[in-house]
N, C-alpha and C positions, 0 to 999 in steps of 0.2 A: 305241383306236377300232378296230370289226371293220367289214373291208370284204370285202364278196362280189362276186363280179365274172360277170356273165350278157349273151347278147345278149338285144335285143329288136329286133322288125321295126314300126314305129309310123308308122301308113297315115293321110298327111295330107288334111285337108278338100279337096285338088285331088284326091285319089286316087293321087298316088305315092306311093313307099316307101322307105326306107332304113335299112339296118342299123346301128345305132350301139352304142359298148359303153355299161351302164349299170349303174352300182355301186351297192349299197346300202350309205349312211354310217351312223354312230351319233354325232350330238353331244352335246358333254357340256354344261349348259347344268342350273344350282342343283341340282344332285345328280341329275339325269334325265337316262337317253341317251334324245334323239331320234332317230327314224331318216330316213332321209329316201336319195331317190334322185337321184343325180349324173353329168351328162353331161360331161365333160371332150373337147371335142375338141383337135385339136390347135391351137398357137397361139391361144388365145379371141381375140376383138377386148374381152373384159370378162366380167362373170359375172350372170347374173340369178335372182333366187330368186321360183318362181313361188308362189302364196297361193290356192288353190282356195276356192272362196265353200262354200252349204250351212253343216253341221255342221263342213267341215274337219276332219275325222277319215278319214285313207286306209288307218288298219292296213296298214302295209307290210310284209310278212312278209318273213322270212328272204331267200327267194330271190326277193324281189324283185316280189311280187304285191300288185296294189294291191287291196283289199276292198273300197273304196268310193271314190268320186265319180271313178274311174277316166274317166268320161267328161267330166270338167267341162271346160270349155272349154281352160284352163292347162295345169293336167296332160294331156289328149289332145291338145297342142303341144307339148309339152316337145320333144321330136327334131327338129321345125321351129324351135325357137331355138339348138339345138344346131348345124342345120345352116345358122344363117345365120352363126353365128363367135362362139357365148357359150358359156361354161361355165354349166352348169343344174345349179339345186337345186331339187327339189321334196320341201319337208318336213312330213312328219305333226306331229301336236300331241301334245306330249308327253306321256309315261304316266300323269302326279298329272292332270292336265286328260280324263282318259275315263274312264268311268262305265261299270257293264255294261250300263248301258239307251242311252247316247250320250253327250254331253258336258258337262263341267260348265259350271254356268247364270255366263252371264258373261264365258267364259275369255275372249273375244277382247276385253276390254275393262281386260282386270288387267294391273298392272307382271308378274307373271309371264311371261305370254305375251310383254308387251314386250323381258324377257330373253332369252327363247327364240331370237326373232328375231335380238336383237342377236347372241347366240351364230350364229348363221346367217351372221349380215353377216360376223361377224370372220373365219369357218372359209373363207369367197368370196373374202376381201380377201387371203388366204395362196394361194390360187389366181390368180385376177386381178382387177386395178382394173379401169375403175371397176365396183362394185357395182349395180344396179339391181332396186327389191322391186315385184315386178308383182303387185296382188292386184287379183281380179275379184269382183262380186258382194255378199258377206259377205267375202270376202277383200277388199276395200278398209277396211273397217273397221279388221280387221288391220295393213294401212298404214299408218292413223293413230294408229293405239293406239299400235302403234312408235317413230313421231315425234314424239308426244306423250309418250311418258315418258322416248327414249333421249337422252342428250346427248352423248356420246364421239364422238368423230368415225370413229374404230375403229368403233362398233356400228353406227352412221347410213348408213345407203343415201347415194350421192352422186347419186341421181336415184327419181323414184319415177311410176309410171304404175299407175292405177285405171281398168279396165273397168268396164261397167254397176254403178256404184258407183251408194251410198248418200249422196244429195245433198239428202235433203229438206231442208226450211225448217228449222231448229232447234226451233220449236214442235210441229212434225210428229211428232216421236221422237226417242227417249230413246238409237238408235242411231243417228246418223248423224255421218258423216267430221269436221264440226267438233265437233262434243260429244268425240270422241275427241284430237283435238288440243287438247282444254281450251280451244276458241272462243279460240285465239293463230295467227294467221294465222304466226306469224315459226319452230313448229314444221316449217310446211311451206318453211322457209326453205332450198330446194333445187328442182333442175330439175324440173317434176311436168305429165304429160301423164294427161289424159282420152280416152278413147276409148269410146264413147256411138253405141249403134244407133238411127237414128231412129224404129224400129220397134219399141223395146223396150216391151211390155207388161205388166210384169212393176210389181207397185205399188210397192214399193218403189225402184224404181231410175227414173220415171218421167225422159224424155230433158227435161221440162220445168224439169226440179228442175237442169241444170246452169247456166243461165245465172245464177240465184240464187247457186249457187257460186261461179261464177268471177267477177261482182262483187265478192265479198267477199272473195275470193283474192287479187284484182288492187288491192283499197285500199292496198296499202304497196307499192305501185307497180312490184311483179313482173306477169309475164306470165305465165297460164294457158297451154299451149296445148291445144286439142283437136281430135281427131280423128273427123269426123263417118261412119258406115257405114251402106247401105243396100245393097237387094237381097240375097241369102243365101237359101234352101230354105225352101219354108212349112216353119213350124214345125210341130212334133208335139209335143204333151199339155203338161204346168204352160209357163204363160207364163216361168215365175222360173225352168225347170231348164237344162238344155245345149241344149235341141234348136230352139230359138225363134232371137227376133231378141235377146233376152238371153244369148243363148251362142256368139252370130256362127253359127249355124246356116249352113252353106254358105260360110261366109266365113274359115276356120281360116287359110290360107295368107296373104289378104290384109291378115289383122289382125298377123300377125308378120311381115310384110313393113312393116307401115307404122308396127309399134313399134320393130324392131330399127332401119328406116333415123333415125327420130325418136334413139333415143340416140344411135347412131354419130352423129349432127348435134351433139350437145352438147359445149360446150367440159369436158367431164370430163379428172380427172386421168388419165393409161395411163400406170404407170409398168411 
């Protein structure tokens, strides 16, 4: 495994700043290094691996530059989860999964990708428990596809939370969170928090589509929780990119404030 090691200064949605060091990993994971960037502070309270929606393609080069969705919501927090007490991964998608035009058709929905991840969860779980896989957007998908193919308790997140996730009705489409868990409520058989703008405009992630959800979440007699958000910065341009009330627009600080306190609440293991 090569690791490169750089500062970066990462200017949070309150507008303060902080210097953190941040390494670029390589994981190994079915014959492919991914790469992916790693915040390690001192002592974590746990580690979380953030899942950028979009393409989810970040081309992370060398020394540590991100090429794309640089602004998604996750990835422009990563040093705001770092600095509330997690170790952070934010990892690109691996090299057989990108195409020279973008990505290939599907990947967030294949046992491959599901490997990926898992190789994610294991490389966290050697840094610290408990693990946590935060994906927003199309990166919720990614969280289910996860949990829906992994069964080791080594690869399995021991908690999982979905931003402006993909909740429609299962008639609706052919991508959404439970078609990815194979419509088995007992894949998401772990702590799982929602966090939903009430403002989100964006079609696919309509804030409508969670109560539907978390009915059918809560049928085997677990609890949903969710976290409701409003107010944040008029949006500017696609309802579905970072800048809206689908990307906590104006709300960066307060949305990793109120994930980081939700896990530290969770009876997880910290060994």
């Amino acid at each position: 495994m090569r690791i490169l090691l750089f500062l970066f200064v990462s200017w949070l949605g309150c507008g303060a700043a902080f210097a953190q060091a941040e390494k670029v990993v390589e994981i190994e994971s079915r014959g492919q290094k991914i790469r992916a960037l790693l915040i390690q502070p001192e002592n974590p309270a746990g580690s979380v691996i953030l899942l950028a929606g979009g393409h989810g393609k970040l081309d992370i080069t060398a020394d540590g530059h991100i090429t794309y969705l640089g602004k998604n919501q996750l990835v422009r927090t990563r040093a705001a989860y770092a600095k509330a007490g997690f170790a952070v991964l934010v990892p690109d998608i691996a090299p057989d999964m990108k195409t020279r035009s973008g990505v290939a058709n599907g990947y967030r929905a294949s046992n491959a990708y599901a490997q990926d991840l898992g190789a994610a969860v294991r490389y966290m779980r050697s840094l610290k428990n408990p693990v946590v896989m935060i994906g927003t957007s199309r990166g919720t998908l990614s969280v289910a596809n996860a949990l829906g193919w992994l069964t080791q308790k080594t690869e399995r997140p021991d908690a999982a939370v979905m931003t402006s996730g993909f909740f429609a009705p299962l008639s609706a489409s052919p991508f959404e969170v439970r078609r990815l868990v194979h419509d088995k409520a007992n894949a998401l058989n772990l702590p799982t928090l929602i966090v939903q703008h009430r403002k989100d405009a964006c079609h696919a992630t309509s804030p409508a589509n969670v109560a539907g959800f978390k009915n059918w979440y809560e049928k085997n007699g677990r609890k949903l929780d969710v976290i409701w958000m409003e107010g944040g910065l008029p949006p500017k341009g696609d309802p579905c990119e970072a800048f809206g009330a689908h990307g906590f627009y104006g709300l960066d600080q307060e949305v990793v404030d109120r994930i980081s306190a939700w896990i530290k609440a969770q009876p997880l293991s910290r060994p």
